[in-house]
C-alpha positions as CSV (number, residue, x, y, z in Angstrom):
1,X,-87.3,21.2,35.0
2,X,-88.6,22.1,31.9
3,X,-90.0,20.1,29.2
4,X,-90.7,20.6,25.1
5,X,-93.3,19.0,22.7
6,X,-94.7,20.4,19.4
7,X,-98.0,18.9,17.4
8,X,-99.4,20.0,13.9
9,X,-103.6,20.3,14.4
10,X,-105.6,20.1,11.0
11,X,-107.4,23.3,12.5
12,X,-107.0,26.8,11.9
13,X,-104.5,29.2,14.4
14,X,-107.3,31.0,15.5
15,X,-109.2,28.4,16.6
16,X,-106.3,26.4,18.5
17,X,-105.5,29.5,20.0
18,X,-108.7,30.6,21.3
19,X,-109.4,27.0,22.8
20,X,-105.4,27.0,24.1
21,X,-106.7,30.9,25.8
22,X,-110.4,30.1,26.6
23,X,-110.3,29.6,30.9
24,X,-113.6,27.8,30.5
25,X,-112.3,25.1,28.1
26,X,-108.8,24.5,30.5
27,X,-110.3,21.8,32.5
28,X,-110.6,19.8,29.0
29,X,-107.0,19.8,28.5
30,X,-105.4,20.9,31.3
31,X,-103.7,17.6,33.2
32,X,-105.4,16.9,36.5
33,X,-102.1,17.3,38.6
34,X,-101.8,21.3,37.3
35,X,-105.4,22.0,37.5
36,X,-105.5,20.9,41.4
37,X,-102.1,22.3,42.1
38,X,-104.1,25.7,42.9
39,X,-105.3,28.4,40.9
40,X,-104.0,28.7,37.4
41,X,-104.4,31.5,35.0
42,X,-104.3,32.1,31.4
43,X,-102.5,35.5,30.2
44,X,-102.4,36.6,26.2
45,X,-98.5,37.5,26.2
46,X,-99.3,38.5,22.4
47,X,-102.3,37.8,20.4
48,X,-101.3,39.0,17.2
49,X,-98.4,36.4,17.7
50,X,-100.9,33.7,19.2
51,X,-98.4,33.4,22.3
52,X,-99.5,32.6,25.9
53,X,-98.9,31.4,29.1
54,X,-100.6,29.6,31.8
55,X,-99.4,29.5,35.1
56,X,-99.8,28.8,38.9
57,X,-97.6,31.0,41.2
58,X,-98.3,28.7,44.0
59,X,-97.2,26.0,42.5
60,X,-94.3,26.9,40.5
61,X,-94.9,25.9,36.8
62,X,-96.1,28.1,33.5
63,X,-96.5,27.1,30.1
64,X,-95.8,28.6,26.8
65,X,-97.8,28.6,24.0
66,X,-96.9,29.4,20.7
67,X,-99.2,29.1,17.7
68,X,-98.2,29.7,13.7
69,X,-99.8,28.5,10.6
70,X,-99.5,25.7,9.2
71,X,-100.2,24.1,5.2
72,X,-103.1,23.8,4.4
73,X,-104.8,25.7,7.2
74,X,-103.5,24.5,10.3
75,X,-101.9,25.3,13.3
76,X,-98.4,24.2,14.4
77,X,-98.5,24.2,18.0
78,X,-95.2,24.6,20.3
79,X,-95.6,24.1,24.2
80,X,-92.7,24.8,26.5
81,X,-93.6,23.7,30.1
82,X,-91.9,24.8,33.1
83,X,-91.4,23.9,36.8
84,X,-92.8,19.9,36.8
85,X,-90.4,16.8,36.6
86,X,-92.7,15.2,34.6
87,X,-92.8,14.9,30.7
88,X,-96.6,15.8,30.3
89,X,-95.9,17.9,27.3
90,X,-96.7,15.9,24.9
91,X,-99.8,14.7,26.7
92,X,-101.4,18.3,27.2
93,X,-100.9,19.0,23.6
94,X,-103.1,15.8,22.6
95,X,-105.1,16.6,25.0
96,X,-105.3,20.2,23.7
97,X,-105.6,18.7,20.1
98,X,-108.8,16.5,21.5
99,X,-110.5,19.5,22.7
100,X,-109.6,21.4,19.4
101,X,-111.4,18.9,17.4
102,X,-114.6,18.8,19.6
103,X,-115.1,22.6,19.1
104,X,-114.4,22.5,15.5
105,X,-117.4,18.9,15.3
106,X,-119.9,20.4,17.6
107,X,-121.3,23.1,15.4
């Protein structure tokens, strides 16, 4: 089962994308059920792009990431989820958008 959401962050590309790519930052955003369904990773499919994919083998799902510009300097954000029957979509990319927003406040 797949599922689809997309979000606009007031942040720039870069910065979405390096949180959405950052290993150390997945646990922020990453729902609890993928994170302990075994070891996930991160790979840059193509940075110039801002596209990416997390994934677990073991468990059977991947997600897409897709990052563009937006007006006005921010990021519009496209998540394609693969391989869970639940709509969590949506959820990861305010999630994602949450731990955008702390790294643009804390310095």
């Amino acid at each position: 089962m797949s599922n689809h959401a997309e979000r606009g962050m007031s942040a720039p590309p870069e910065v979405v994308f390096n949180t959405a790519t950052d290993p150390d930052r997945s646990s922020a955003w990453l729902p609890e059920e993928l994170r302990r369904s075994g070891t996930h990773r991160v790979e840059v499919v193509d940075a110039e792009d801002m596209r990416a994919r997390w994934s677990s083998e073991a468990a059977g799902w991947s997600a897409d990431i897709d990052v563009e510009p937006a007006d006005a300097g921010g990021a519009r954000v496209r998540l394609d989820l693969n391989g869970t029957d639940h709509g969590m979509a949506d959820e990861i990319l305010a999630s994602l958008a949450r731990e955008v927003s702390d790294n643009l406040n804390a310095g």
